[in-house]
BAMAR-879267 format. One line per 3 residues: number of its first residue (from 1); for each residue z, y, x of C-alpha. Coordinates in Angstrom, 1 decimal, padded with zeros to 4 digits, m for minus. Each point is the difference from the previous one (the first is absolute). Example, Ala and Ser with C-alpha at 12.3 -4.5 7.8 and 13.67 -1.06 7.14 Angstrom:
BEGIN
1	007.8,m004.5,012.3 ~ m000.7,003.4,001.4
//
This chain:
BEGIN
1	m043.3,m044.2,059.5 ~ m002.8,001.5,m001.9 ~ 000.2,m001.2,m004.5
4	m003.4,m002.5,m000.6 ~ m002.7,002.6,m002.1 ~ 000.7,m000.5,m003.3
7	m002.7,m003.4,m001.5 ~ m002.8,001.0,m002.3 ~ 000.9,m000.2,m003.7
10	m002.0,m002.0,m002.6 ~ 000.5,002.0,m003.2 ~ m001.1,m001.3,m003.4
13	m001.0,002.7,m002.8 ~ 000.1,m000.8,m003.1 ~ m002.6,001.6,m002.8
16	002.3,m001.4,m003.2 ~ m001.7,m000.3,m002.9 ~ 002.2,000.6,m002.9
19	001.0,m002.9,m002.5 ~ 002.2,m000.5,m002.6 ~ 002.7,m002.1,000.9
22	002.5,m001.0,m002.8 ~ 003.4,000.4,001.7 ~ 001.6,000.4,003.5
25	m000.5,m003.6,001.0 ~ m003.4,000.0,m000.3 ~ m000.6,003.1,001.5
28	001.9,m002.1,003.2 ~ m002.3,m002.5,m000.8 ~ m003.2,002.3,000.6
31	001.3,001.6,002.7 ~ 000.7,m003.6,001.5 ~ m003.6,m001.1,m000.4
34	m001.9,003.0,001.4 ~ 002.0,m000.4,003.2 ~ m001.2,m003.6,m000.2
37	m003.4,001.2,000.3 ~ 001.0,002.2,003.3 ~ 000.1,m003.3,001.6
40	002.0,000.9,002.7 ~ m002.5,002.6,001.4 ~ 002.3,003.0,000.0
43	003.8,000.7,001.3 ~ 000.6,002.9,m002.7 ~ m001.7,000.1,m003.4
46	000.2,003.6,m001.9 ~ m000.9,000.2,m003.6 ~ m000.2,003.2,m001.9
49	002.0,002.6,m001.5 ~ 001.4,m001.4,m003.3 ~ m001.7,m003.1,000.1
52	002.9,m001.6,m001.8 ~ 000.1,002.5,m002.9 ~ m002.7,m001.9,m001.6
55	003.3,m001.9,m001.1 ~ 000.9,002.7,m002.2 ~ m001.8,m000.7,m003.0
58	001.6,m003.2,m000.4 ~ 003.6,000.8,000.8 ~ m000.5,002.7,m002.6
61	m001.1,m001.9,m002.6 ~ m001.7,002.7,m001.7 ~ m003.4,m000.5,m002.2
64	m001.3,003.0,001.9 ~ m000.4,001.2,003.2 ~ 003.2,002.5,000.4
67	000.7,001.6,002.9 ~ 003.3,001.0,m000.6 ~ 000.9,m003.9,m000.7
70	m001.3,m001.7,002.5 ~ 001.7,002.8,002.3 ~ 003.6,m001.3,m001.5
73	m001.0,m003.8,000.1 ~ m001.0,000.3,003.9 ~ 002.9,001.8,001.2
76	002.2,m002.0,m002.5 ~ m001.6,m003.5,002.3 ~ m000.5,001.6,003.2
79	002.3,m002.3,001.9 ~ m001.7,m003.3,m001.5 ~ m002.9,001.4,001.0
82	000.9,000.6,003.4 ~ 001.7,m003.3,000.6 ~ m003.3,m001.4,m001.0
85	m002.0,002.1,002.4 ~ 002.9,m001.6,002.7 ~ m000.1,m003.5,m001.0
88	m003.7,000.7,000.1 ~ m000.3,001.5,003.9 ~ 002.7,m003.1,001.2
91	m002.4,m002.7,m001.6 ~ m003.1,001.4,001.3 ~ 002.1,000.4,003.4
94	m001.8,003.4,000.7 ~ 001.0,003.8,m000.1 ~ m001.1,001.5,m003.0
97	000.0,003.5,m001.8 ~ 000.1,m000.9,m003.7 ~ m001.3,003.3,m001.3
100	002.5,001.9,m001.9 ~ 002.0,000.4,m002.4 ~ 002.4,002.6,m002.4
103	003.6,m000.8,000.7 ~ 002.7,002.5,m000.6 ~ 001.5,001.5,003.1
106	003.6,000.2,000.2 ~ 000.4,003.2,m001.5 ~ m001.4,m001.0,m003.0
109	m003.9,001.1,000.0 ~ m002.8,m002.2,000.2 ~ m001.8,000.1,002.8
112	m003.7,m002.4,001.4 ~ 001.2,m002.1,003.0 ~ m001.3,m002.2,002.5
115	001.2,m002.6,001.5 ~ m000.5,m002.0,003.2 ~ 000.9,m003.5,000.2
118	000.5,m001.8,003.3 ~ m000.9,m004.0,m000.3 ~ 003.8,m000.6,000.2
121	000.3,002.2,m003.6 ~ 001.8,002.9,001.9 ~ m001.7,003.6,m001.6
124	000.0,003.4,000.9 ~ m001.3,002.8,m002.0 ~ m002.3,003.5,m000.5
127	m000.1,002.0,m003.2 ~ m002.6,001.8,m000.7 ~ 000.8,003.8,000.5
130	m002.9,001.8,m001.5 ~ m000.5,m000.6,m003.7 ~ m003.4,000.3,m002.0
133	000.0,002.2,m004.0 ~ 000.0,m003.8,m001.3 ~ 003.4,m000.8,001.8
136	001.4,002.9,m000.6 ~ m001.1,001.6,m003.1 ~ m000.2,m002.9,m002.2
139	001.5,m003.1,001.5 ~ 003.1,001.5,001.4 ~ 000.0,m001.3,003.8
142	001.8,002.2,002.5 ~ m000.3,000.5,003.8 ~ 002.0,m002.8,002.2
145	001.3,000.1,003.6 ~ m002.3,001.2,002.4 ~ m002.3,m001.3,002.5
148	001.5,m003.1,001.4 ~ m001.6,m002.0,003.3 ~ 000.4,m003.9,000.4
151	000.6,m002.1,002.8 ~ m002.5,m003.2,000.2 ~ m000.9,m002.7,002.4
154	m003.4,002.1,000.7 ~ 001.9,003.5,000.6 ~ 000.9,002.8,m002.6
157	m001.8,000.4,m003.0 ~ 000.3,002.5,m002.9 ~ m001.1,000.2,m003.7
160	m001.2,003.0,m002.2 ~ m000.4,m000.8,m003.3 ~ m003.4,001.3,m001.2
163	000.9,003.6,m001.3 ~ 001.9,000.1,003.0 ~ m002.6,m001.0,002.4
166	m002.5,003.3,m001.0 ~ 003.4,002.1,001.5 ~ m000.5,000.2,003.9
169	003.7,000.3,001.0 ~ 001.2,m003.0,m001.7 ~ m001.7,m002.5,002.0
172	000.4,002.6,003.2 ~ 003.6,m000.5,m000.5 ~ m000.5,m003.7,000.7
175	m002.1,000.2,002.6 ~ 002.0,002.6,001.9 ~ 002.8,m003.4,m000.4
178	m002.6,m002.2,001.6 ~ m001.9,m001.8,m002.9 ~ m003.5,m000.8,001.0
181	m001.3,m001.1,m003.3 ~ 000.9,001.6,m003.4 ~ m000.3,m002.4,m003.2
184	m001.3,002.4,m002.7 ~ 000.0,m002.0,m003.6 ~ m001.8,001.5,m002.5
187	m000.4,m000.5,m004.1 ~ m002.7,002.7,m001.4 ~ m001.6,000.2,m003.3
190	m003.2,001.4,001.3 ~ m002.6,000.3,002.6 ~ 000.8,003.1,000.9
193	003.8,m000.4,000.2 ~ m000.8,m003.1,002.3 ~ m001.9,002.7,002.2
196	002.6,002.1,000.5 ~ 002.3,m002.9,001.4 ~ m002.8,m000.8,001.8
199	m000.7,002.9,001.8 ~ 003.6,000.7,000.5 ~ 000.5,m003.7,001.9
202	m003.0,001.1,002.1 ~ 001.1,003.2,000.8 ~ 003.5,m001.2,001.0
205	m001.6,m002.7,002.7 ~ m002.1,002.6,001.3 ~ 002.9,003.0,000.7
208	002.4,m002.4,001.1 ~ m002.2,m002.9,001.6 ~ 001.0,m002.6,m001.7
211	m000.5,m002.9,m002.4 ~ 000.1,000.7,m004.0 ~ m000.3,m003.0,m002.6
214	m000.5,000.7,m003.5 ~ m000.8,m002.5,m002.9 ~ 000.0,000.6,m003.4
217	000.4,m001.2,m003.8 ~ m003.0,m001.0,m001.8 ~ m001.7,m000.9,m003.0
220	000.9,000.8,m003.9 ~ 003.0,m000.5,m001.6 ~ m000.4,001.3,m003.3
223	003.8,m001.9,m001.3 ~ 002.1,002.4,003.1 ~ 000.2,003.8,m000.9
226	000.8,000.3,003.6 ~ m002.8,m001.9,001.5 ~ m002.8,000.1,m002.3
229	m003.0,000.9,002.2 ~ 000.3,m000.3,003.7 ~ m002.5,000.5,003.1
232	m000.5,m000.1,003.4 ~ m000.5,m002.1,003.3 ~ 002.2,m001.4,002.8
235	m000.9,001.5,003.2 ~ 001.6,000.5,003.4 ~ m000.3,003.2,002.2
238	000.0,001.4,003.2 ~ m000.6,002.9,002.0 ~ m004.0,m000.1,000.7
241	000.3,000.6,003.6 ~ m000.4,m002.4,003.2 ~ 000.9,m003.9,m001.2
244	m000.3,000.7,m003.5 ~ m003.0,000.1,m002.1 ~ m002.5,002.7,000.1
247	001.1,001.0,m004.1 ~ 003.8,m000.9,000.6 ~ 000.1,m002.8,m002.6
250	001.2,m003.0,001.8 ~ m000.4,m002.6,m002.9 ~ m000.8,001.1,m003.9
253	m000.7,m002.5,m003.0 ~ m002.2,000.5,m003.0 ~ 000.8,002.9,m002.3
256	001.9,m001.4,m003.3 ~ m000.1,m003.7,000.8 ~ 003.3,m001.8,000.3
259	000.7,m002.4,003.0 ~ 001.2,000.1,003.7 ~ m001.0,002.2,003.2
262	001.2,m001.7,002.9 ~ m000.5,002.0,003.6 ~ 002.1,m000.5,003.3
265	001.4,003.5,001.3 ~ 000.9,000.7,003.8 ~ 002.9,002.2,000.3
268	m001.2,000.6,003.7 ~ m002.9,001.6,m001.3 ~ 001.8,002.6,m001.3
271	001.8,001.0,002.8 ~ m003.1,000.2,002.4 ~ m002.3,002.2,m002.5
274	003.1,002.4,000.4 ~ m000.2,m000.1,003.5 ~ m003.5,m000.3,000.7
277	m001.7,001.0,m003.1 ~ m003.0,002.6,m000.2 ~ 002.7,002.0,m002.2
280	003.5,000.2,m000.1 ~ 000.9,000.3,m003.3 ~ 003.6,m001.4,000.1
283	001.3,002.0,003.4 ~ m001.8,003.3,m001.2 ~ 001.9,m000.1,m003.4
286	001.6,003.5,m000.6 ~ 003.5,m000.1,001.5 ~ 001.3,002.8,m002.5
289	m001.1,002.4,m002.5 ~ m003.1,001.6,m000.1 ~ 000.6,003.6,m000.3
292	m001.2,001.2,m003.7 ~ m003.5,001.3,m000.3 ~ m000.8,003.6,000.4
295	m003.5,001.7,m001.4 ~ m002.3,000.3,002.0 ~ m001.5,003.3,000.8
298	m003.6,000.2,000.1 ~ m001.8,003.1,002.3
//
């Protein structure tokens, strides 16, 4: 007996505006009330990379915004934090990608995790694997576990956390494992660093014809070391090709304004525009190395 197509998806994407909450409860709390406002319009809600470090200020305590300090207070809180993001998913009664946060791995570094939450509270997780110079060189976060696909009631889905979405293999890995959309959240402290996430989501829906979601931090934040200036817009892509729109961009909110994108994604329209597409970006994908350039020899 031939499996149902997988049902379309109603994803939420949430452009989080970045507040000051005083402690971990009311960080629940805030988290609580924006997926009020979702309304029950989306199955899975994704907020953006290190949403919840706007947290850090206040755990530290400091006077000043210190990165190093609000580093320690997070991972010193990240399991409060992430029994809130829980307690938060099961109340709302939807699936939901929190953002992410530092926790320290179990051999001791600290590394930026996502996790995804089921309605029921049960979570898997992807590290990110590519760090940026603020990670590494001065906030000390490390590479996690690879790439990592999840099994949902619209089909597979992946996540590449922004640095990692402008890396074409990481999301190609998870594809190659049958994810049709890849979540891709983002926190960038400038215009251009939101472009480069951008154009990496974009070019991963077009090569591998699929579906790429990105939202992002905004707003100031001049109290967070770590989240002091952020930009960019929530936007969904896909390959611009038969089905999809002319520019590839499926759905897209306003640049640097906080709120929701809602959009309704068809798994089955992935899997005809790599049949039946103009191109065939995701069949035609180099089975093994390229042999290394030689010069050219001009007569």
């Amino acid at each position: 007996m031939t499996p149902p197509p997988p049902r379309p998806l109603r994803l939420g994407l949430l452009a989080w505006p970045v507040g000051n909450p005083a402690g971990v409860a009311a960080f629940g709390t805030r988290l609580e009330g924006w997926l009020d406002q979702a309304g029950g319009r989306a199955d899975l809600c994704v907020l953006p990379e290190y949403a919840c470090v706007e947290l850090g200020a206040a755990l530290a305590g400091t006077d000043a915004p210190d990165e190093a300090a609000e580093l320690v207070a997070m991972v010193a809180h990240a399991e409060a934090i992430l029994a809130s993001m829980r307690q938060a998913a099961m109340r709302a009664g939807v699936w939901l990608l929190p953002g992410t946060l530092p926790m320290r791995a179990a051999n001791g570094r600290i590394i930026n995790r996502a996790p995804l939450i089921a309605p029921d509270g049960r979570m898997a997780f992807q590290d990110k694997t590519a760090m940026t110079r603020f990670e590494a060189e001065r906030w000390g976060v490390s590479a996690g576990a690879g790439p990592a696909v999840f099994d949902t009631p619209w089909g597979r889905i992946g996540i590449s956390i922004c640095y990692d979405v402008e890396f074409p293999k990481h999301a190609r890995s998870q594809v190659e494992q049958g994810a049709w959309l890849v979540l891709a959240p983002s926190c960038t402290d400038s215009l251009r660093g939101y472009a480069r996430v951008r154009i990496g989501a974009a070019a991963r829906a077009l090569e591998n014809q699929c579906f790429v979601a990105v939202t992002p931090t905004v707003g100031q934040a001049p109290w967070s070391a770590a989240l002091d200036d952020n930009h960019g817009q929530a936007a969904i892509f896909g390959p611009p090709d038969r089905g999809f729109p002319e520019d590839g961009v499926v759905a897209a909110g306003a640049m640097d304004q906080p709120g929701w994108l809602f959009a309704t994604l068809d798994p089955t329209l992935v899997e005809e525009v790599r049949a039946n597409g103009a191109v065939r970006n995701h069949r035609d994908w180099p089975r093994r190395p390229l042999p290394a350039p030689k010069p050219a020899s001009f007569a």
